[in-house]
N, C-alpha and C positions, 0 to 999 in steps of 0.2 A: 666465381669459381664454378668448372664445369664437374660435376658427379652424377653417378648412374649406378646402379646395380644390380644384381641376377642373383638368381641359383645354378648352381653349378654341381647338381648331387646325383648319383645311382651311375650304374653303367662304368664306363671308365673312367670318370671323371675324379680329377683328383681328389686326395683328404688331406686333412690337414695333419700329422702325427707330432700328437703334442712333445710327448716325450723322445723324442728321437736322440739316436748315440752324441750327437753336438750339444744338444738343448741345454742351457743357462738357463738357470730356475734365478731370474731378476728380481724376482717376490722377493726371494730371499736375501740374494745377495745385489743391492742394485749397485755396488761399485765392481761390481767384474762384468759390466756394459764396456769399460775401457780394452777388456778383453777381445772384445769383436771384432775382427777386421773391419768391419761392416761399418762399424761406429768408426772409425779412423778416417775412413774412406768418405765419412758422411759426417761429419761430428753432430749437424741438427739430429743426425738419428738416434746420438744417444743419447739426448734430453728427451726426444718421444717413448722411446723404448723405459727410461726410469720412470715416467712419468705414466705412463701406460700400466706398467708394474705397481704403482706405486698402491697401498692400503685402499684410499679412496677412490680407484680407479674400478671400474665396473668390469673391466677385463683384464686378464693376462695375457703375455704375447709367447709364441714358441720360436717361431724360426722366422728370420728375417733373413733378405739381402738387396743389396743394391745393383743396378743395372741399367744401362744406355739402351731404349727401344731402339727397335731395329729400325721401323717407322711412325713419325710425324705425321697427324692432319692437321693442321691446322684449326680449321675449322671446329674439330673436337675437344680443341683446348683451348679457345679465344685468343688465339694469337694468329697476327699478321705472317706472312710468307717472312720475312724478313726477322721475324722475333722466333721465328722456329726453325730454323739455320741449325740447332744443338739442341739436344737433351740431356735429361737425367731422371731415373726413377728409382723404386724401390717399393719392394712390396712388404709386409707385416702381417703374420698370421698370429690372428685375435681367439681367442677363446671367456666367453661371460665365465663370472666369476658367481661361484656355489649358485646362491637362490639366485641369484641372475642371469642363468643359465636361460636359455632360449627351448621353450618346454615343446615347444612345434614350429610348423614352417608358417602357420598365420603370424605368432611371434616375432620371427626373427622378420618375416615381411614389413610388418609395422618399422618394429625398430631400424629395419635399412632406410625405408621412405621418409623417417626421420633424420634420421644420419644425414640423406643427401638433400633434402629439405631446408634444412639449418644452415649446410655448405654455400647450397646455391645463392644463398641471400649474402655471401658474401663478397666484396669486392675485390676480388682475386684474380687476374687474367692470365694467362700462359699459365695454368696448369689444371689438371683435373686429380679427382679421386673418384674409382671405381670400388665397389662393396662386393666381393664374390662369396655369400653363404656355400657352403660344404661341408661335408661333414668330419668330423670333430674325430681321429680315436686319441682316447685317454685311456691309460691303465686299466680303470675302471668298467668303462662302457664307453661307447659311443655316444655323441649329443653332437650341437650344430655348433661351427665358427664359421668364421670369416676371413679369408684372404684380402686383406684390403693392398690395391694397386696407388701408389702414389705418382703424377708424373708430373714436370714440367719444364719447359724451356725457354729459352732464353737466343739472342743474336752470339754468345760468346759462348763457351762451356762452363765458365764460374756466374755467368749468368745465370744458366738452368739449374747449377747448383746452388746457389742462394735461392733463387723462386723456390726450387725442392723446398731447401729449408721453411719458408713463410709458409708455403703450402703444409706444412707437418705440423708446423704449429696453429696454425687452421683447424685442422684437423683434429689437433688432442685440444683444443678447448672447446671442441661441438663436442666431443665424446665424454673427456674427461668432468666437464663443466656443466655441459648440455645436459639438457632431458631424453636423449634419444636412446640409452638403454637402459633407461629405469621407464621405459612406456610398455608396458605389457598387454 
């Protein structure tokens, strides 16, 4: 599986805003995931999204959505000319959970190089995940999240949608399972 990640903070660069007029508090309530357009359109997404949410999950998520990149390389997601014919992606904004909060940018450094560390070792082709640190508002204060970028493809369009799916569930057992945000 191909992953990579940045910072993406100060200037105009976007934030994350936890609380926004849509936002689904999942913590709480994880069966109004069926509520999402988002989860319909993706069902693996709503297994990531409860699970994400879930008590022993090291983050919370705010806003999510799914979407068809405009452009394919090939190249950047280990797939041949012919296996990247069609996409599907979807992004996921993460937020660490209380003392697991990311208390600076050496922090959240670690734990992304983790994150994509873990990914790459796995045997995942046609799709990648990208880690975009930025900053976090919550009610509260400000702190750091993460826009994580999910993509993959496929020769068909239910192609790229299923790789999506493997690729998500990739994904939440490096996170969920993994050591990559309990590394401080």
């Amino acid at each position: 599986m191909e992953a990579d990640w940045e910072f993406d903070i100060g200037g105009d660069a976007p934030v994350i805003e936890a609380n926004w007029s849509g936002f689904v508090d999942l913590r709480a309530h994880p069966k109004r995931v069926s509520e999402l357009s988002e989860c319909r359109e993706l069902p693996a997404l709503a297994d990531a999204l409860v699970a994400l949410n879930a008590t022993d999950s090291p983050v919370w998520t705010s806003k999510t959505d799914v979407f068809v990149p405009e452009r394919i390389d090939p190249d950047e997601i280990a797939a041949s000319t012919n296996e990247a014919t069609h996409a599907a992606a979807c992004y996921i904004d993460l937020l660490p959970r209380g003392e697991r909060a990311w208390a600076n940018l050496e922090t959240a450094e670690r734990v992304c190089k983790q994150i994509c560390a873990e990914l790459r070792v796995i045997d995942l082709s046609r799709c990648r995940v990208d880690v975009i640190v930025r900053t976090a508002v919550l009610a509260e204060r400000d702190d750091l999240g993460a826009t994580v970028y999910v993509m993959a493809c496929g020769p068909t369009e239910a192609d790229a949608r299923s790789r999506l799916g493997e690729c998500l569930e990739a994904f939440i057992r490096v996170l969920v399972s993994g050591e990559s945000l309990r590394c401080r």
